[in-house]
Backbone as CSV, one residue per row, in Angstrom:
resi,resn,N_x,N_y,N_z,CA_x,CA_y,CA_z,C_x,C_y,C_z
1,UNK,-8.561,-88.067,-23.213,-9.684,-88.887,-22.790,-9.155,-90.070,-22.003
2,UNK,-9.707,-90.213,-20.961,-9.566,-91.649,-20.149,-9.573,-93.370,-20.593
3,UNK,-8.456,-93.731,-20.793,-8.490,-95.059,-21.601,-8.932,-95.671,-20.581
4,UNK,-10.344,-96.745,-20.221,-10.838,-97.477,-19.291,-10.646,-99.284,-19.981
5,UNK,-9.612,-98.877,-20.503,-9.108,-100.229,-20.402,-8.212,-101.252,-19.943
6,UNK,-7.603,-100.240,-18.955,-6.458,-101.304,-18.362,-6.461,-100.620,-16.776
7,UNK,-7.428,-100.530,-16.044,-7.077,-99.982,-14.393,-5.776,-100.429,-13.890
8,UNK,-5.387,-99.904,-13.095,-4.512,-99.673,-12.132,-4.635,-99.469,-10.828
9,UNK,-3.668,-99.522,-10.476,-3.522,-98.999,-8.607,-3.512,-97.213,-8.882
10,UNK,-2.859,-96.810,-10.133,-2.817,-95.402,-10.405,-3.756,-94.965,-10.213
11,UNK,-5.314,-95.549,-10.388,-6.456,-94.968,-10.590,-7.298,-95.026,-9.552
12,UNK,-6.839,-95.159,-8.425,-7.457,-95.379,-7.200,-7.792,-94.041,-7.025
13,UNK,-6.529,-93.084,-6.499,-7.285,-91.528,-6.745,-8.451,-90.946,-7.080
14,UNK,-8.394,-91.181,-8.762,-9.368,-91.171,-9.479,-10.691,-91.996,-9.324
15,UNK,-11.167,-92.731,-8.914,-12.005,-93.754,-8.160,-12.546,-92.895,-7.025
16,UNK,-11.554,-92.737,-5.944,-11.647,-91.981,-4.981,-12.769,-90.719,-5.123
17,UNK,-12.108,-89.912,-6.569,-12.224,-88.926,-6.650,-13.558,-88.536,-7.157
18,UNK,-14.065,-89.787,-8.207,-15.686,-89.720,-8.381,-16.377,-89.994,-7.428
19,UNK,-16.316,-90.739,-6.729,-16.918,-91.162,-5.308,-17.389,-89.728,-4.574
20,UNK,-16.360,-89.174,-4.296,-16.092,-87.886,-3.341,-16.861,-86.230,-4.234
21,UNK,-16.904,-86.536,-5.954,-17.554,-85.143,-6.622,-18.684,-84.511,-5.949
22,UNK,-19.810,-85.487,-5.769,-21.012,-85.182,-5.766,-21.459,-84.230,-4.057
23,UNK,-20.714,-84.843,-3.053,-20.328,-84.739,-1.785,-19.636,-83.186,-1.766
24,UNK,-18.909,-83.625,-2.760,-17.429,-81.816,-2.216,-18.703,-80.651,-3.061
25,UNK,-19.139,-81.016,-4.083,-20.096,-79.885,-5.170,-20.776,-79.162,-3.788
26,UNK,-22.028,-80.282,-3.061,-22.777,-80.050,-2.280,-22.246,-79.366,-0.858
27,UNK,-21.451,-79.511,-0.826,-20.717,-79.254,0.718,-20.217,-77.761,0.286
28,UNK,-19.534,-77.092,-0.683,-19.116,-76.276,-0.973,-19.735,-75.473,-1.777
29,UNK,-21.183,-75.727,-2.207,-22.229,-75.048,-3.022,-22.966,-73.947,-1.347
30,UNK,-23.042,-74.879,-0.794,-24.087,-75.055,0.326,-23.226,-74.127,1.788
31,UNK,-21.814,-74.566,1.904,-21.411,-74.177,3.017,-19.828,-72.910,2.720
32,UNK,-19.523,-72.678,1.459,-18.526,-72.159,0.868,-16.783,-72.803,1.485
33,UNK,-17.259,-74.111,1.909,-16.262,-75.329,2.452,-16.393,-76.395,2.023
34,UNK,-15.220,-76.803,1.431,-14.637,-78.551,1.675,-14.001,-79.274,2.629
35,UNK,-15.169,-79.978,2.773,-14.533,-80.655,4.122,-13.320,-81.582,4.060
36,UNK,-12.711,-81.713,5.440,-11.065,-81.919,5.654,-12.012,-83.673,5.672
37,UNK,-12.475,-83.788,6.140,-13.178,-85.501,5.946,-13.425,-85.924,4.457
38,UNK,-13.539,-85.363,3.469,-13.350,-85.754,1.877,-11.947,-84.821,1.681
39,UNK,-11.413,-83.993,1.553,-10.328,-83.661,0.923,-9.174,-84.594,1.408
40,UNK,-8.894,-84.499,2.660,-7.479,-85.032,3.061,-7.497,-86.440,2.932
41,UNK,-8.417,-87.338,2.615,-7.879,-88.605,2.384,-8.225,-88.380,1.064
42,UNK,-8.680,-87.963,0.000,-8.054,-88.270,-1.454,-6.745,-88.015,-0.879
43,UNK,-6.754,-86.319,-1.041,-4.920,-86.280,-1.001,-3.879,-87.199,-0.518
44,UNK,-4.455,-87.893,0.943,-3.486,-88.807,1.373,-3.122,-90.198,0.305
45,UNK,-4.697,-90.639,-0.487,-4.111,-91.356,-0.721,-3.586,-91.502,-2.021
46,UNK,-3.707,-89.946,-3.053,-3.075,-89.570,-4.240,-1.650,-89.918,-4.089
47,UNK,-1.203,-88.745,-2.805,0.430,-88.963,-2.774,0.531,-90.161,-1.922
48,UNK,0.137,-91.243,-1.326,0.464,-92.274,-1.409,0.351,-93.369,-2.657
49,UNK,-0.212,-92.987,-3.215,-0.112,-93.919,-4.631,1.225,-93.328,-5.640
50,UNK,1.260,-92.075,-5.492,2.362,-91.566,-6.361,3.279,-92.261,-5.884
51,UNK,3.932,-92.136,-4.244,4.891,-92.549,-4.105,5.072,-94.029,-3.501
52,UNK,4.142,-95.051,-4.238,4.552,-96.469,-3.857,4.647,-96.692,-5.117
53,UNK,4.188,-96.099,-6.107,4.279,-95.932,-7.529,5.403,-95.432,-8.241
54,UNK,5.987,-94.799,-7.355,7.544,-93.643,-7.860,7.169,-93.676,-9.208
55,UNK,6.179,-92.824,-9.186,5.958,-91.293,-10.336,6.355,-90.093,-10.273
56,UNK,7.581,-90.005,-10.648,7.803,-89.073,-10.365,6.870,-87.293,-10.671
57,UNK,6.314,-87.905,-12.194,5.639,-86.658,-12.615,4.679,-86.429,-11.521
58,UNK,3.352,-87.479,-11.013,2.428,-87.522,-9.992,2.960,-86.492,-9.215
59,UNK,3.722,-86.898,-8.355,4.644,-86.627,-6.779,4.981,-84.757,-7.547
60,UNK,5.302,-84.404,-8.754,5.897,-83.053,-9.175,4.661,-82.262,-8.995
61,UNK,3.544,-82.830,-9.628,2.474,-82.182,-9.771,1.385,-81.824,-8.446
62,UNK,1.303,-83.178,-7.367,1.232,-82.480,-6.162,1.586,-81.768,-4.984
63,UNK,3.344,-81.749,-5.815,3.952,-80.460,-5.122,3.805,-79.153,-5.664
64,UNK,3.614,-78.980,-6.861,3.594,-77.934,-7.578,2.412,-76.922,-7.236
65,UNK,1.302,-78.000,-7.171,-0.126,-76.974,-7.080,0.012,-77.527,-5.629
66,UNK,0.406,-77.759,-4.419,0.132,-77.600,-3.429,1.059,-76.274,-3.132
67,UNK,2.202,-75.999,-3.542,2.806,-74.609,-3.791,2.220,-73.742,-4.413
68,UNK,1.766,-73.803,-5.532,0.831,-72.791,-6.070,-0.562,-72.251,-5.076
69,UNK,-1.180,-73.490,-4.883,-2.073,-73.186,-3.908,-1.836,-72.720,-2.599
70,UNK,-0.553,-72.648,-2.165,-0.488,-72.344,-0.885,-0.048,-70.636,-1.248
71,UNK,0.151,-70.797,-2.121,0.861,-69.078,-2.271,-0.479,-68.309,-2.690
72,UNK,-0.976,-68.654,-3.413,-2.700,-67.878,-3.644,-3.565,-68.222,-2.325
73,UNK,-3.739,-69.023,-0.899,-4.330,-69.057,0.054,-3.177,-67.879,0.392
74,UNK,-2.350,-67.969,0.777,-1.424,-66.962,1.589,-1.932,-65.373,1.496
75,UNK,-2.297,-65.139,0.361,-2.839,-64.036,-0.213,-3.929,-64.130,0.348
76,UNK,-4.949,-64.599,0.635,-6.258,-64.813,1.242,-7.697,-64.680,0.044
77,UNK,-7.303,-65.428,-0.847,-8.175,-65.755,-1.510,-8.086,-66.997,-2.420
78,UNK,-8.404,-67.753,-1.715,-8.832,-68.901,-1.993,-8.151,-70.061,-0.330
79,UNK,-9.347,-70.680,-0.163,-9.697,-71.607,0.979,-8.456,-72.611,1.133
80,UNK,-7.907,-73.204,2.223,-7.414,-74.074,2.139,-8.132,-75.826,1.267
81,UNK,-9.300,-75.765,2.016,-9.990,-77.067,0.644,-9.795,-76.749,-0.502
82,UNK,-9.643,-75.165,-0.784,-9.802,-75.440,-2.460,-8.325,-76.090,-2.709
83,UNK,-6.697,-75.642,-1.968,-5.698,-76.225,-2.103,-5.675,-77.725,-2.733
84,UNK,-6.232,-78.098,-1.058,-6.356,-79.632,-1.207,-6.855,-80.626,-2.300
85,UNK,-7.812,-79.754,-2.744,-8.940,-80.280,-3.656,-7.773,-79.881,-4.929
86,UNK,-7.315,-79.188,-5.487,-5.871,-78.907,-6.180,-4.865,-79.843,-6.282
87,UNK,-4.317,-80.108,-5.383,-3.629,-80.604,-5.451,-3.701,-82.471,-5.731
88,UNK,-5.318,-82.786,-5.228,-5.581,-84.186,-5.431,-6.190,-83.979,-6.692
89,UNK,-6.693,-83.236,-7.587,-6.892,-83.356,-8.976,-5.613,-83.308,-10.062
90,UNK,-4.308,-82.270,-9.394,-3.194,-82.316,-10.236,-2.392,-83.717,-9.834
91,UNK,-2.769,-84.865,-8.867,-1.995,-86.006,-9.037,-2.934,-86.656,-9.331
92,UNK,-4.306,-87.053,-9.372,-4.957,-87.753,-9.885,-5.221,-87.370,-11.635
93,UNK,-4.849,-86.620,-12.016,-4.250,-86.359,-13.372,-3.269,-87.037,-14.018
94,UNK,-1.562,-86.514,-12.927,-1.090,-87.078,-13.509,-0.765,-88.434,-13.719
95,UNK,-0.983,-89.177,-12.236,-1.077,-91.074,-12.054,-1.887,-91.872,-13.483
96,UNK,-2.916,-91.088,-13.385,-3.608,-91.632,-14.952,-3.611,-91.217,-16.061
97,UNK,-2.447,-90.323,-16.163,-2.518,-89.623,-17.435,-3.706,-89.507,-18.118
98,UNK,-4.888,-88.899,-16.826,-5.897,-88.278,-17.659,-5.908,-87.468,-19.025
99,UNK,-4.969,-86.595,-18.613,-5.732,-85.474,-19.635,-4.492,-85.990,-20.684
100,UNK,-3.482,-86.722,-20.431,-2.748,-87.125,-22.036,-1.272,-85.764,-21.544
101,UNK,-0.949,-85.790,-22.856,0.824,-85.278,-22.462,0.421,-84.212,-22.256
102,UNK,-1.227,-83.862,-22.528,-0.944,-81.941,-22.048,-1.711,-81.197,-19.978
103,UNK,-0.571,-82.904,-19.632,-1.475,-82.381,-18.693,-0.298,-81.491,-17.346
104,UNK,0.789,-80.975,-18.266,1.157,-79.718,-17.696,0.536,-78.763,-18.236
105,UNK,0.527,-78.479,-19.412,-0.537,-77.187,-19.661,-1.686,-76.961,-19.200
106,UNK,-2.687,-78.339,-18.980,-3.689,-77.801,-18.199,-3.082,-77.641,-16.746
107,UNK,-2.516,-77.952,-16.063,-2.448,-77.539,-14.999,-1.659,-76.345,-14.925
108,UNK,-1.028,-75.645,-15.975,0.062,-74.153,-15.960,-1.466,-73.941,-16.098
109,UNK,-2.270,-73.791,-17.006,-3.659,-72.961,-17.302,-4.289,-73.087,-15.679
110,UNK,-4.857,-74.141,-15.211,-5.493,-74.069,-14.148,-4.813,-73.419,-12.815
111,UNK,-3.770,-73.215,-12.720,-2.894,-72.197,-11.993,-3.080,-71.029,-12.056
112,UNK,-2.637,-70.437,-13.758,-2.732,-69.674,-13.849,-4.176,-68.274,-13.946
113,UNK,-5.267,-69.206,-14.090,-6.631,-69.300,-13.671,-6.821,-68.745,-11.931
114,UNK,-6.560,-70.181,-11.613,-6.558,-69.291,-10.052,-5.855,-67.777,-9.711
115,UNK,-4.500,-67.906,-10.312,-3.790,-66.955,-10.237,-4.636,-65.884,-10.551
116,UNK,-5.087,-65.480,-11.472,-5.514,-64.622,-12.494,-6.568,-64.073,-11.613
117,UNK,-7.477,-64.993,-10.851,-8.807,-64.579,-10.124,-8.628,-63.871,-8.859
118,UNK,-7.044,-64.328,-7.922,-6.870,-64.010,-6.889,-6.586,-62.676,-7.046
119,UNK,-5.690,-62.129,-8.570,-5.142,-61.055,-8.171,-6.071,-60.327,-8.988
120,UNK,-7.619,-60.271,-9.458,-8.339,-59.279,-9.932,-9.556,-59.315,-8.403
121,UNK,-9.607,-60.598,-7.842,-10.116,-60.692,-6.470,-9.157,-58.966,-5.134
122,UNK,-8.113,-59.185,-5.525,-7.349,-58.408,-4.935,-7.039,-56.668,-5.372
123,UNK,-7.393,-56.717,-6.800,-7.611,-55.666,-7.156,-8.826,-55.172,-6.786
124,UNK,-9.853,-55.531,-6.460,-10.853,-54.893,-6.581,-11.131,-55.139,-5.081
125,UNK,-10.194,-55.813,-3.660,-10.623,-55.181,-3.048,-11.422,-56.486,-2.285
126,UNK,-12.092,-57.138,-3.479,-12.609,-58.741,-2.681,-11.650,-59.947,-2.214
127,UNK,-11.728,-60.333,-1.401,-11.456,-61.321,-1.156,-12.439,-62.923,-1.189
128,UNK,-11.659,-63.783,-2.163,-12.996,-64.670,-2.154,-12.540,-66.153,-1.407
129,UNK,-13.390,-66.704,-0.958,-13.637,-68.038,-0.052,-12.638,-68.085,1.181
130,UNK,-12.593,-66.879,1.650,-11.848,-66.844,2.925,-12.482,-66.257,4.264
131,UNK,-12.298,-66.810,5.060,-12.913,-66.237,6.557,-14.364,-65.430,6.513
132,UNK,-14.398,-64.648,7.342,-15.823,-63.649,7.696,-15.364,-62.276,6.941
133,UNK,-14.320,-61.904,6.474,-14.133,-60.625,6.403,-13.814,-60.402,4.918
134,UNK,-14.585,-61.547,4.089,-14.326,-61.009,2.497,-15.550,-60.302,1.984
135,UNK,-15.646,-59.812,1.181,-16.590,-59.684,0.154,-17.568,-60.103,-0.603
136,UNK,-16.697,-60.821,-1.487,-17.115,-61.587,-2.438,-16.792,-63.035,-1.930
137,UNK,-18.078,-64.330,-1.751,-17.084,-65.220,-1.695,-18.235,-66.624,-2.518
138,UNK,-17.029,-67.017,-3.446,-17.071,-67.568,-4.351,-17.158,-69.602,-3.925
139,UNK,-17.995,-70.464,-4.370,-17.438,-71.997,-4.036,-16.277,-72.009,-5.442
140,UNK,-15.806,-72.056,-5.091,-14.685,-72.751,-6.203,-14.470,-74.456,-6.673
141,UNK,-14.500,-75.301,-5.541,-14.921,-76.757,-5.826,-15.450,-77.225,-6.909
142,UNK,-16.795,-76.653,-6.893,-17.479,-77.051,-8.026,-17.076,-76.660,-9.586
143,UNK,-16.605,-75.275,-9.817,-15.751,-74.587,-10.656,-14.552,-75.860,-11.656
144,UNK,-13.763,-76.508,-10.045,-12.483,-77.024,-10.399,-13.128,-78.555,-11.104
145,UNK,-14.015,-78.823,-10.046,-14.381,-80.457,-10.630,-14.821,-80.437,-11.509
146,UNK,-15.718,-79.389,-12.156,-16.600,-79.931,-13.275,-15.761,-79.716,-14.868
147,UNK,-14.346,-78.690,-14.191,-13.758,-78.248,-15.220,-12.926,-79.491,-15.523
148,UNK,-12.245,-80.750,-14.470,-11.718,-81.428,-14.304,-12.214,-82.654,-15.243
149,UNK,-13.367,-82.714,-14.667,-14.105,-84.332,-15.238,-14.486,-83.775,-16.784
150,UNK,-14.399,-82.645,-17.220,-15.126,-82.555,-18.771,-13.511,-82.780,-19.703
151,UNK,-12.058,-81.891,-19.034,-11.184,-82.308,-19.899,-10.793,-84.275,-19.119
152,UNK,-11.194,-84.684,-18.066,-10.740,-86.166,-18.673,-11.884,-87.138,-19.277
153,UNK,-13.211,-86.864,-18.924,-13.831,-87.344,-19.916,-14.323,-87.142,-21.446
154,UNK,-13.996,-86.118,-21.620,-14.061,-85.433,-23.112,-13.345,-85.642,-24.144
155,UNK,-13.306,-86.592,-25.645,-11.954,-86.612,-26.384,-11.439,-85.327,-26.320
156,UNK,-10.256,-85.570,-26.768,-9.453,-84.437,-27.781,-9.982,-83.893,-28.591
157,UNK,-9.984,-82.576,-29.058,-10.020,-82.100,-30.103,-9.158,-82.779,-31.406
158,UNK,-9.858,-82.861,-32.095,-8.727,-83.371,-33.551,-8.104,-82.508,-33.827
C-alpha cells in the first residue's frame, strides 16, 4: 500500500501517472492506442527521475520490462504503447516502492502475464493490438492500469 506520508521527487511519476489514467483508459478503450503524447513523457520523466535519483532498482526495472516488452511487441502482439505504458508503471513502482519488497514479483507475474497471452495469442493464430492484420485485438492499457492502481492502492493481505 502507498505510504502518503512523506512525497518525494520519486513520486512525480506516479503523480504523472494518475493524471494521465483516465486519458490512456479512454484513448485505448476507444482507439486500441496509447498515445505517444501521454506515454512518452511519463516514461521520459520516470527514467529521468530514476536517474537523478540513482535508483538503481527504478533504472533495472525500466530496463527490464522495456526488454520484456520489446520482445513480446517483436512477436507482434502487443502495441508499442502498451511497452511504454510498461515500462512507466514498472519504474513508477519501483521509485515509490509502491507495491512494497514484492514489487519484483509483481512485475515477474505481470511479464509473465503478458508473456503467457502473447504466446496463447500466437497459438491460436491471433494476433492482438497490432496493425490491420490481427484478429483479435485486445486494449490492454486499461487491463495494466487498473491492475496497477488496485495492487498500490490496496493493503496487503495479512
Amino acid at each position: 500500500m502507498l505510504d502518503l506520508s512523506s512525497p518525494t521527487l520519486d513520486w512525480l511519476p506516479l503523480l504523472h501517472l494518475a493524471a494521465a489514467t483516465i486519458p490512456l483508459v479512454r484513448a485505448d478503450a476507444r482507439t486500441l492506442r496509447l498515445p505517444n503524447a501521454l506515454t512518452v513523457p511519463g516514461l521520459a520523466v520516470t527514467a529521468a527521475v530514476a536517474f537523478a535519483t540513482g535508483d538503481a532498482a527504478a533504472v533495472g526495472m525500466l530496463v527490464a520490462a522495456s526488454l520484456v516488452g520489446a520482445v513480446v511487441w517483436q512477436a507482434g502482439c502487443l502495441g508499442l504503447g502498451d511497452v511504454k505504458l510498461l515500462a512507466w508503471l514498472a519504474g513508477a513502482s519501483a521509485l515509490t516502492d509502491a507495491l512494497g519488497p514484492l514489487r519484483v514479483l509483481a512485475a515477474a507475474g505481470a511479464a509473465s502475464a503478458v508473456v503467457a497471452a502473447a504466446l496463447l495469442g500466437a497459438a491460436s493464430g491471433a494476433r492482438v493490438g497490432v496493425g490491420g492484420w490481427s484478429r483479435v485485438r485486445v486494449p490492454l492499457g486499461p487491463a495494466l492500469l487498473i491492475g496497477f492502481w488496485f495492487g498500490v492502492l490496496l493493503p496487503p493481505a495479512a
